[in-house]
MITIZA-651963 format. One record per residue: residue in three letters; x, y, z of N, C-alpha, C, O in turn. Coordinates in pm, whole numbers, padded with zeros to 5 digits, always signed. Layout:
ALAXYZXYZXYZXYZ;...
This chain:
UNK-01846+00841+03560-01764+00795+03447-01845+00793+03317-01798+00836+03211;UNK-02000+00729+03333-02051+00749+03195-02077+00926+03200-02077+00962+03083;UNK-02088+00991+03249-02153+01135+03221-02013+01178+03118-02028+01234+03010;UNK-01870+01136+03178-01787+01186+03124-01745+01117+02986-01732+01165+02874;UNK-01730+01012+03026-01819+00957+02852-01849+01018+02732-01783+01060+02637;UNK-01989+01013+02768-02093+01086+02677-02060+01235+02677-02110+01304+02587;UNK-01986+01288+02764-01923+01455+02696-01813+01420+02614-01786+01526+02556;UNK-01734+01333+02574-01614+01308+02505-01682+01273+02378-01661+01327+02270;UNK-01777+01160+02407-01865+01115+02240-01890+01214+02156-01839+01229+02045;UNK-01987+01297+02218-02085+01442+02166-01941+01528+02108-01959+01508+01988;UNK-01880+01567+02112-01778+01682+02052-01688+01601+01916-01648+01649+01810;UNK-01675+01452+01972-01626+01357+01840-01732+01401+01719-01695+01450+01613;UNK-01858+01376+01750-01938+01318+01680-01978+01426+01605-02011+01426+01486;UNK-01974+01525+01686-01974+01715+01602-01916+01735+01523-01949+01786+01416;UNK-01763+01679+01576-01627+01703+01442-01658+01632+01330-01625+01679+01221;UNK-01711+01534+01337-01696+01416+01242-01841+01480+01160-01822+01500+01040;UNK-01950+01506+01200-02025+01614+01115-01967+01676+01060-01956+01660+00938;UNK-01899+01781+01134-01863+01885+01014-01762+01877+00929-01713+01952+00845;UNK-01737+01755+00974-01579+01726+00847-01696+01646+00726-01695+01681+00608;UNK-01788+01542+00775-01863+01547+00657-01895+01639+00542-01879+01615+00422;UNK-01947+01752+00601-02038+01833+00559-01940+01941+00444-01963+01998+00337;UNK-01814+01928+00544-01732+02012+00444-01585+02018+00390-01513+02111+00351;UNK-01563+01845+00408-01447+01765+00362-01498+01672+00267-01544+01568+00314;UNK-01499+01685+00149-01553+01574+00047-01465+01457+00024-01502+01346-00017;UNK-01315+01502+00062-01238+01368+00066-01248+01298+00181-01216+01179+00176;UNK-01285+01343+00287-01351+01239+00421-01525+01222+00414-01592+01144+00481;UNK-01571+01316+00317-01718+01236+00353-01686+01101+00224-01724+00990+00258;UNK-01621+01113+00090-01634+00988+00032-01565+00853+00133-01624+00751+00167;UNK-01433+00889+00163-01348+00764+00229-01462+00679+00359-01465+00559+00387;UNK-01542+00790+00416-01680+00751+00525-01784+00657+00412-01840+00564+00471;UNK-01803+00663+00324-01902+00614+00268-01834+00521+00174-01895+00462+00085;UNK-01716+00512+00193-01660+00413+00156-01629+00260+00273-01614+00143+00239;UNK-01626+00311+00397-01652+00265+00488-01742+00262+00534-01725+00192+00635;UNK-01833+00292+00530-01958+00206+00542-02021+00144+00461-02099+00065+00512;UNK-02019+00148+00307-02080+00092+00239-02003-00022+00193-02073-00122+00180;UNK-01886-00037+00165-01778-00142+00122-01889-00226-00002-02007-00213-00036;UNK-01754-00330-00048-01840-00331-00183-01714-00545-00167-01615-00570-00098;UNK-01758-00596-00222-01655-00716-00229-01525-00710-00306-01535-00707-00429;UNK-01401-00707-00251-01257-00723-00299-01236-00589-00283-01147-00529-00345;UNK-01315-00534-00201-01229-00364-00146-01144-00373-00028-01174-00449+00064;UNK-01045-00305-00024-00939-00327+00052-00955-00187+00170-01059-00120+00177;UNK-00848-00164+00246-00830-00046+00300-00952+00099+00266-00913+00202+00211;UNK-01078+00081+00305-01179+00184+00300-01140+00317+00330-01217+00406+00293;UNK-01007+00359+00406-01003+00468+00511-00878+00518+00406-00825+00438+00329;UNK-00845+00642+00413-00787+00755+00325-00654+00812+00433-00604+00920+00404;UNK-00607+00745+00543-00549+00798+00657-00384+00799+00536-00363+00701+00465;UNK-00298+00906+00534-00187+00943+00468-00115+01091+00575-00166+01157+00666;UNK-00012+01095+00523+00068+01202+00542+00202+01226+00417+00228+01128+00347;UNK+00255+01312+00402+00409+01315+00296+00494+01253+00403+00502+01267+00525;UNK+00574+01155+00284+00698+01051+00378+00726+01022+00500+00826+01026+00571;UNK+00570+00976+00515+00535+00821+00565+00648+00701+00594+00671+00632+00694;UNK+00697+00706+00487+00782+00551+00521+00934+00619+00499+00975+00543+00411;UNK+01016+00690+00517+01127+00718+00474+01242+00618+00498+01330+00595+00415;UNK+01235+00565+00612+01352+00452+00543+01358+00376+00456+01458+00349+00389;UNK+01211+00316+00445+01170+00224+00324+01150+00320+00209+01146+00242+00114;UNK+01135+00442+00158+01152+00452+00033+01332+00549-00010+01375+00565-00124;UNK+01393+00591+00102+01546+00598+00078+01599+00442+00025+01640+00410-00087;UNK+01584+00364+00140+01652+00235+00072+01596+00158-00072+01657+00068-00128;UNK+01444+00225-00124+01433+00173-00205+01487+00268-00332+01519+00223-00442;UNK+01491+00357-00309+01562+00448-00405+01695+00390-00432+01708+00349-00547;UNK+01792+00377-00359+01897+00327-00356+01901+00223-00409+02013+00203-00456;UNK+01825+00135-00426+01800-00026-00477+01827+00002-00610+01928-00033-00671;UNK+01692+00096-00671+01669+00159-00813+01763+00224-00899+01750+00255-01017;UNK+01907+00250-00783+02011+00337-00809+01981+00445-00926+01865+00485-00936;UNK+02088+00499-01021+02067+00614-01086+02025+00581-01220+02083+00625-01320;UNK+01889+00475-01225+01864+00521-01364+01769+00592-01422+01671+00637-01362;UNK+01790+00605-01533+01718+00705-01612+01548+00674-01688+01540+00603-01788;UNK+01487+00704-01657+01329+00675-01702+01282+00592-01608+01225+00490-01645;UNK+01295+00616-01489+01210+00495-01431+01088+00526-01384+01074+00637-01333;UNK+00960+00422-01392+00892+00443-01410+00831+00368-01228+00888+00278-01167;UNK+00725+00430-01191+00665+00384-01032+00541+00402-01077+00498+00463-01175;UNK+00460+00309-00948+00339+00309-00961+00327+00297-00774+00380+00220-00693;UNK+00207+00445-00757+00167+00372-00627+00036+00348-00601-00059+00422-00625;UNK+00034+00248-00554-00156+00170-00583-00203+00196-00497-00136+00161-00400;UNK-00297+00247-00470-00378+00296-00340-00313+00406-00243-00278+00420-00126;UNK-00319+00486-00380-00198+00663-00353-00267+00733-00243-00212+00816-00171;UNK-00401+00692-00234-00519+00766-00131-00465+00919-00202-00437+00910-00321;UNK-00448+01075-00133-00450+01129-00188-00354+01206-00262-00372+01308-00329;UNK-00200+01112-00232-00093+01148-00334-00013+01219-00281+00074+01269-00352;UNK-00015+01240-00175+00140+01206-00037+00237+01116-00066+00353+01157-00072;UNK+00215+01012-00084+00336+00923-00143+00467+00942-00290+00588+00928-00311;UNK+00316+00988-00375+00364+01021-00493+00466+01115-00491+00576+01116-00546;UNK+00406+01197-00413+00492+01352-00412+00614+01350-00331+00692+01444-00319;UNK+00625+01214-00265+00781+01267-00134+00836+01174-00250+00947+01217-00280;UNK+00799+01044-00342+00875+01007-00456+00972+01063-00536+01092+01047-00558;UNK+00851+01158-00587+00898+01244-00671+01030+01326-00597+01137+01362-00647;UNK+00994+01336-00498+01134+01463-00453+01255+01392-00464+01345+01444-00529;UNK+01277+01250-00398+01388+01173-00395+01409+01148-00535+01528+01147-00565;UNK+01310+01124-00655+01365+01073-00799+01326+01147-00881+01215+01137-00933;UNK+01402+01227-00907+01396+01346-01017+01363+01314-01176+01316+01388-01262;UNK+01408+01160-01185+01412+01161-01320+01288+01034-01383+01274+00976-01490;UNK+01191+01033-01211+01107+00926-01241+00991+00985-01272+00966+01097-01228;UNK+00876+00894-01378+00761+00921-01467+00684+00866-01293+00772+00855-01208;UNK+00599+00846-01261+00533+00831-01104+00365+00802-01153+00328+00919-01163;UNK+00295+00752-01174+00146+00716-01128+00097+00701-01016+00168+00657-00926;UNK+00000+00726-00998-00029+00689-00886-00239+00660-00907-00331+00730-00948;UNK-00229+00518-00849-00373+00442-00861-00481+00452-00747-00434+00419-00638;UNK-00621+00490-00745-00651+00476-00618-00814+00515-00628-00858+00629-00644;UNK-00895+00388-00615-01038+00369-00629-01115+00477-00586-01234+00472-00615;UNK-01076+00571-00525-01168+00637-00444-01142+00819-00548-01038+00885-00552;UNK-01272+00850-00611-01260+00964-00739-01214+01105-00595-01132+01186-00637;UNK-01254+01125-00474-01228+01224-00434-01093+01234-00449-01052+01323-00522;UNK-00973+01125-00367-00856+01128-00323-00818+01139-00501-00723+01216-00513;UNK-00852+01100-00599-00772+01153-00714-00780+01241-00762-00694+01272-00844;UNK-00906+01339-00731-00975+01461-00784-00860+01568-00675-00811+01671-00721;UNK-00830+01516-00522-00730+01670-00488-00592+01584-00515-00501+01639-00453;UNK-00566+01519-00555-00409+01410-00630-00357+01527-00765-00247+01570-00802;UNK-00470+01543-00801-00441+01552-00935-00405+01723-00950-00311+01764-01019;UNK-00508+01823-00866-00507+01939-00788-00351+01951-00739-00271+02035-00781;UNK-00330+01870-00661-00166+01951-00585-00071+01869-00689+00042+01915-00701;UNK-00095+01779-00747+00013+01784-00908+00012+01771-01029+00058+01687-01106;UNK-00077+01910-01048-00100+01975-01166+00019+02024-01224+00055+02009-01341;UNK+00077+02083-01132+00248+02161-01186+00364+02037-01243+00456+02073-01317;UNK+00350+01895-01202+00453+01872-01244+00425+01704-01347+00384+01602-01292;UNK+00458+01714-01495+00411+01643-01571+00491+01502-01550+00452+01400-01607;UNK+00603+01504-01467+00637+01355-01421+00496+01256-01371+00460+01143-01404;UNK+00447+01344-01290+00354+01248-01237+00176+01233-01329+00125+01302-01418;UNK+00136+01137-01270-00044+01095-01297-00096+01025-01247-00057+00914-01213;UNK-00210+01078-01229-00372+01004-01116-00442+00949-01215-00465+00988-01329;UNK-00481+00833-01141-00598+00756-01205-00673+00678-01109-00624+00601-01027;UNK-00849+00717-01135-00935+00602-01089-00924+00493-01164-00935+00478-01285;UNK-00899+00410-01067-00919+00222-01051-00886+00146-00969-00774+00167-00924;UNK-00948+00047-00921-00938-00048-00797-00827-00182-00829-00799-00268-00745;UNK-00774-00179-00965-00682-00261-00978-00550-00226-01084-00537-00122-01149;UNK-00465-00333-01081-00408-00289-01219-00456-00344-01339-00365-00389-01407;UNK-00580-00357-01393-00602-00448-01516-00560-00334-01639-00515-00383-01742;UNK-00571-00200-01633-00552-00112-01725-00406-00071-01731-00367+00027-01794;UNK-00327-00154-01662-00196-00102-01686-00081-00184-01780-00053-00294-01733;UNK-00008-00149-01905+00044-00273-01939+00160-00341-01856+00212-00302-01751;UNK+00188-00460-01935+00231-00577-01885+00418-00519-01882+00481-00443-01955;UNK+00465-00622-01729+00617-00571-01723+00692-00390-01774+00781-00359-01854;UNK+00610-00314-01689+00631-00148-01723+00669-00111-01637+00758-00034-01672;UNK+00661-00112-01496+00708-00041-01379+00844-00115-01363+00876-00230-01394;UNK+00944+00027-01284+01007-00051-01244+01019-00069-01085+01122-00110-01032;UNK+00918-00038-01021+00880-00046-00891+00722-00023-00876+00634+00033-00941;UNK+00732-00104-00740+00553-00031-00743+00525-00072-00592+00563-00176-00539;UNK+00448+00036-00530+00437+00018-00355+00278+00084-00317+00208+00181-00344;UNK+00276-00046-00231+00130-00064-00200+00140-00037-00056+00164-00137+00012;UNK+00131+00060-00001+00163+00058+00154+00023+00088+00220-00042+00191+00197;UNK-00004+00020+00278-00087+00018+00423-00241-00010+00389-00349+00005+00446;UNK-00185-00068+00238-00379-00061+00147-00357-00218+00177-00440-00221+00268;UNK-00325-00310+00173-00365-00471+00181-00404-00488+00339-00341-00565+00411;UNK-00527-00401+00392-00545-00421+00574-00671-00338+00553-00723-00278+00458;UNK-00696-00357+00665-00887-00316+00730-00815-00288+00901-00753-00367+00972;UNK-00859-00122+00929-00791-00127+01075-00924-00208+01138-00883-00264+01240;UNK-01015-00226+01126-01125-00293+01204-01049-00409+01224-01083-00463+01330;UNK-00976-00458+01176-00871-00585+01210-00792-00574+01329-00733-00673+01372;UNK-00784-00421+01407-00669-00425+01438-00687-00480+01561-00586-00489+01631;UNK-00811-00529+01615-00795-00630+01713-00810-00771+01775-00847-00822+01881;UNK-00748-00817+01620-00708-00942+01574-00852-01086+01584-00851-01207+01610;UNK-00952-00989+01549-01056-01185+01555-00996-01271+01495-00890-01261+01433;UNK-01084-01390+01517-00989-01516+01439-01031-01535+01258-00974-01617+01186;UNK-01125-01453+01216-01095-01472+01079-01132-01309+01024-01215-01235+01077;UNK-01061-01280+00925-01055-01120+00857-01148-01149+00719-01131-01080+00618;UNK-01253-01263+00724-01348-01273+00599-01417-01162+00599-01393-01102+00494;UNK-01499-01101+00669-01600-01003+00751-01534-00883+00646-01610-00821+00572;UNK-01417-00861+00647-01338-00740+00573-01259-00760+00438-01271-00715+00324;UNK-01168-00853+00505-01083-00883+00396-01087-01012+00359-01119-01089+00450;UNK-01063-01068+00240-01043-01247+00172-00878-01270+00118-00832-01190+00036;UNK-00832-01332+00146-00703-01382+00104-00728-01402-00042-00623-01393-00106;UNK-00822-01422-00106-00855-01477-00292-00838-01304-00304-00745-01269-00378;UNK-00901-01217-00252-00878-01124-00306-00748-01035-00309-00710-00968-00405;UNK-00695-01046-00203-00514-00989-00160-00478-01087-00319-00479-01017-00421;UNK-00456-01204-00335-00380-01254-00424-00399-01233-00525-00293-01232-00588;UNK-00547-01198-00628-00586-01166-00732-00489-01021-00754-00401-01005-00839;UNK-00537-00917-00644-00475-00810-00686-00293-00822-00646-00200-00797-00723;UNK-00289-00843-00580-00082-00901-00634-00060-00959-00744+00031-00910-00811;UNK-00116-01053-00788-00066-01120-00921-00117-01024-01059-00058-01041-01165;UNK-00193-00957-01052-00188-00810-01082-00078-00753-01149-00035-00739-01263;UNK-00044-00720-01006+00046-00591-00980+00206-00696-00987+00314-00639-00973;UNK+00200-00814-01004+00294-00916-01061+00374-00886-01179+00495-00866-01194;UNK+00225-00891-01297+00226-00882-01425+00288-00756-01467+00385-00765-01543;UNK+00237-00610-01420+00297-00462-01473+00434-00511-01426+00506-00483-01522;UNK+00500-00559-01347+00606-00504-01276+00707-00577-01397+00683-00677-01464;UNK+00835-00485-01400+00942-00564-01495+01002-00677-01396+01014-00678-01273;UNK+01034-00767-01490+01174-00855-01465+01305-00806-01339+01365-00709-01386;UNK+01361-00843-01202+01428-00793-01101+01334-00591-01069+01380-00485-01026;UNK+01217-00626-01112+01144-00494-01024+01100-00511-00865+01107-00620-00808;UNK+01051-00385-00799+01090-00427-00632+00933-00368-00647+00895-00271-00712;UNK+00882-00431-00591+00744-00437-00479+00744-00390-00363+00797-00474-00290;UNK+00711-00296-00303+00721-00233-00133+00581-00259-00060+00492-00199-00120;UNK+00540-00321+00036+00443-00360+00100+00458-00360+00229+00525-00441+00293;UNK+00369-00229+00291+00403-00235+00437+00261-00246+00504+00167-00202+00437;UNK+00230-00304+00636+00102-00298+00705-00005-00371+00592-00108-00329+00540;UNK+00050-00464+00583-00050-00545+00504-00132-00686+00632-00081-00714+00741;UNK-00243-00741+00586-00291-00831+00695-00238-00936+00639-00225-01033+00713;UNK-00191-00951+00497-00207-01098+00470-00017-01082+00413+00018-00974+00365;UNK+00088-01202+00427+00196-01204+00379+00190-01211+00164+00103-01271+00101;UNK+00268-01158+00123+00286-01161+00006+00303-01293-00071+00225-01348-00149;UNK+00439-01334-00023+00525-01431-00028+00433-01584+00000+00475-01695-00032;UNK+00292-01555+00068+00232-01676+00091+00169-01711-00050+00162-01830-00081;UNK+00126-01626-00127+00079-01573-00289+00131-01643-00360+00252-01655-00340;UNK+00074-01719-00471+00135-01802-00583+00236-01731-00594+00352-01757-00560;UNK+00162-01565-00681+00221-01446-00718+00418-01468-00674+00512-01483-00752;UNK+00418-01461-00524+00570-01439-00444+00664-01534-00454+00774-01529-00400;UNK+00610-01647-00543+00712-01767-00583+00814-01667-00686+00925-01718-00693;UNK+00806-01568-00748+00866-01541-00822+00981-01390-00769+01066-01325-00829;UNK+00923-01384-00625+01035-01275-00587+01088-01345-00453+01035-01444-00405;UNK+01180-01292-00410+01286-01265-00326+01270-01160-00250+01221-01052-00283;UNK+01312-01190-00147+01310-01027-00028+01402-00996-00040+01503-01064-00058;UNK+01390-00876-00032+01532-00785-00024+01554-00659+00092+01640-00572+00110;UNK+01474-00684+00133+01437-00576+00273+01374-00597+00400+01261-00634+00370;UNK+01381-00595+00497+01342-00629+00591+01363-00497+00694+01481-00462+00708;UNK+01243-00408+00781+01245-00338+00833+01177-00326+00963+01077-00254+00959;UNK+01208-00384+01092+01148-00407+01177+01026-00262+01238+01055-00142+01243;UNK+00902-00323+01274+00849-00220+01330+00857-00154+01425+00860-00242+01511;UNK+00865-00036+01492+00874+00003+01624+00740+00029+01676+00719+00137+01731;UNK+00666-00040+01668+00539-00074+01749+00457-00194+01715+00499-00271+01629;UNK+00365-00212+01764+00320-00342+01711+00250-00298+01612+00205-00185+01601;UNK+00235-00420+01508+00249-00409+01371+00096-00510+01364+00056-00591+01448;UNK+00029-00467+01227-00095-00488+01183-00081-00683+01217+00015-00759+01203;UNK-00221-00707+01263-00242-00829+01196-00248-00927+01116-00319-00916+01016;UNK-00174-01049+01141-00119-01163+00987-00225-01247+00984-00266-01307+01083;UNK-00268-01252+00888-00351-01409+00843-00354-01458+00744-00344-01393+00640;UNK-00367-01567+00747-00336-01694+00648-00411-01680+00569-00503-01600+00581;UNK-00382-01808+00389-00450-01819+00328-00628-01847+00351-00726-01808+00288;UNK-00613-01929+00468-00770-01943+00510-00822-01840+00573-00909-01871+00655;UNK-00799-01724+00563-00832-01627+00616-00849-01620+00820-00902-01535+00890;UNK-00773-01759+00861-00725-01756+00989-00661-01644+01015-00613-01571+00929;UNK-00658-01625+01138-00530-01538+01262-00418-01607+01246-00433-01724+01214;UNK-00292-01562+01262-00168-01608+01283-00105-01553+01390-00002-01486+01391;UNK-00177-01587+01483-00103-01565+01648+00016-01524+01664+00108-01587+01613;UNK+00028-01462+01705+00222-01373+01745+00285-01360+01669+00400-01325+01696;UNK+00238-01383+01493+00331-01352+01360+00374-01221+01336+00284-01157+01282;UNK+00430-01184+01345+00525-01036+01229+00611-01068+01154+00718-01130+01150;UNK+00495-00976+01051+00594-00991+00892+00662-00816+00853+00611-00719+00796;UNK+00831-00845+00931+00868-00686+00854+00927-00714+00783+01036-00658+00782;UNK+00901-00818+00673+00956-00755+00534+00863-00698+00434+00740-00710+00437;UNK+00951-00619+00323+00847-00495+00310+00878-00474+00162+00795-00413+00095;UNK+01016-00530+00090+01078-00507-00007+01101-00652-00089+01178-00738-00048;UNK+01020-00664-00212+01041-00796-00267+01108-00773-00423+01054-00700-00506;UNK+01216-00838-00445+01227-00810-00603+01188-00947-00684+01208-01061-00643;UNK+01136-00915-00790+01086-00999-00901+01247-01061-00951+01347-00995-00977;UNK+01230-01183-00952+01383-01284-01037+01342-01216-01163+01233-01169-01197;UNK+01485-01225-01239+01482-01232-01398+01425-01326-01425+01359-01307-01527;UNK+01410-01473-01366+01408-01561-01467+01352-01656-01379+01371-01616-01264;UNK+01268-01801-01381+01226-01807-01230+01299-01942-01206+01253-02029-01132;UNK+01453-01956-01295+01554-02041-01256+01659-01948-01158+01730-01990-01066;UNK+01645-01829-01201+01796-01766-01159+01835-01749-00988+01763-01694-00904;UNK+01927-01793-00973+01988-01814-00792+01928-01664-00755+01919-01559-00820;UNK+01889-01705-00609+01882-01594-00498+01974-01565-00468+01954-01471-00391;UNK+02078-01582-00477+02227-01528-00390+02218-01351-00390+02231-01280-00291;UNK+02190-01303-00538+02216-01201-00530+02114-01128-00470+02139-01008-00468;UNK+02041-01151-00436+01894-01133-00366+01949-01091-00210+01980-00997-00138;UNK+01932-01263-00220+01996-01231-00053+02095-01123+00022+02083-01066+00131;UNK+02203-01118-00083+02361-01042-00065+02297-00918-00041+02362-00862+00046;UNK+02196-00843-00078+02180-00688-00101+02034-00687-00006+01948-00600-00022;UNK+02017-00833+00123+01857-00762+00166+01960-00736+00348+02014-00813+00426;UNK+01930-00529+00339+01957-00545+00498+01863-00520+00570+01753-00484+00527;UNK+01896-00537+00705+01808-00552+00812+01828-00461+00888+01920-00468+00969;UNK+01739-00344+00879+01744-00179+00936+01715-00190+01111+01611-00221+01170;UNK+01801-00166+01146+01770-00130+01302+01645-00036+01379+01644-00023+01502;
């Protein structure tokens, strides 16, 4: 059993050379994972085009047909997201944010052709102005898979001060009734000063088991799943949830 082992290791460990040697967007995301830095989130670059399609049909639909709208996706990795956006919203301006210069250097490469969209290095939103988006989706960047087998505290990787700094963030760009999309995150939104001010409006159960929850103390939260995924910002932070509530469904 170990002989067979160690023939399975050796051919990994080959690939993973030569994807170094001659993938610059996997040798940075590697040396982003190993070197990590404090209040870095999601080290790993793992994407595909429409990824989440129920969650961004129904969020399209939310956004219904208007005109200039503006998205942001934060931790675009290399702009897969951006681009299945773009196909569903023809008439949306699209950014897309994401710390790591390789994943924006081929972002920017496969959408060169179309001036709706734009890449930018940065690890937060501090350069973006205030109440501008009218959506913005952070999917699968608020997690560390080294989590994924749940110790009892995610300090080692991740800090709850830091999940909340960067939401209240990404608080500020967002307009007045704008929707937030957050999927595979470790830490809940809604636990966030930040989420006093939205409402869920979506809820999408996982069909497998779903990333690890932990608390503000950067505890485990034993047998928790959080599938909600869709939050809208109140107009006003008197105005009733009703209408909130009335429009959040619960996808089979």
């Amino acid at each position: 059993m170990a002989d067979r082992r160690a023939r399975l290791v050796l051919p990994r460990r080959l690939l993973t050379v030569m994807r170094l040697i001659t993938d610059p967007v996997f040798r940075s995301a590697k040396l982003y994972s190993w070197v990590g830095r404090d209040g870095m989130f999601q080290p790993f670059n793992h994407t595909k085009a429409d990824r989440y399609p129920r969650i961004f049909d129904q969020l399209c639909l939310m956004l219904g047909g208007k005109q200039d709208l503006r998205l942001l996706s934060f931790g675009c990795s290399t702009g897969e997201e951006v681009f299945s956006l773009a196909r569903r919203l023809p008439n949306a301006r699209i950014r897309g944010i994401d710390a790591n210069p390789a994943n924006i250097a081929r972002a920017r490469r496969a959408g060169a052709a179309d001036p709706r969209l734009s890449f930018v290095v940065a690890d937060s939103a501090d350069g973006e102005p205030a109440e501008h988006y009218d959506a913005i989706l952070c999917m699968a960047v608020f997690r560390d898979s080294r989590l994924n087998c749940g110790p009892e505290s995610c300090a080692r990787f991740l800090k709850f001060t830091d999940f909340e700094t960067a939401v209240t963030g990404l608080a500020r760009i967002l307009k007045p009734g704008g929707l937030i999309a957050m999927r595979h995150s470790n830490f809940r939104f809604l636990d966030t000063a930040a989420g006093a001010d939205f409402a869920t409006v979506l809820n999408v159960p996982y069909p497998f088991e779903p990333s690890p929850i932990y608390g503000p103390d950067n505890r485990l939260l034993p047998g928790l799943i959080d599938a909600d995924c869709v939050f809208r910002k109140r107009l006003a932070a008197s105005q009733s949830d009703r209408a909130d509530l009335a429009e959040r469904p619960q996808l089979p």
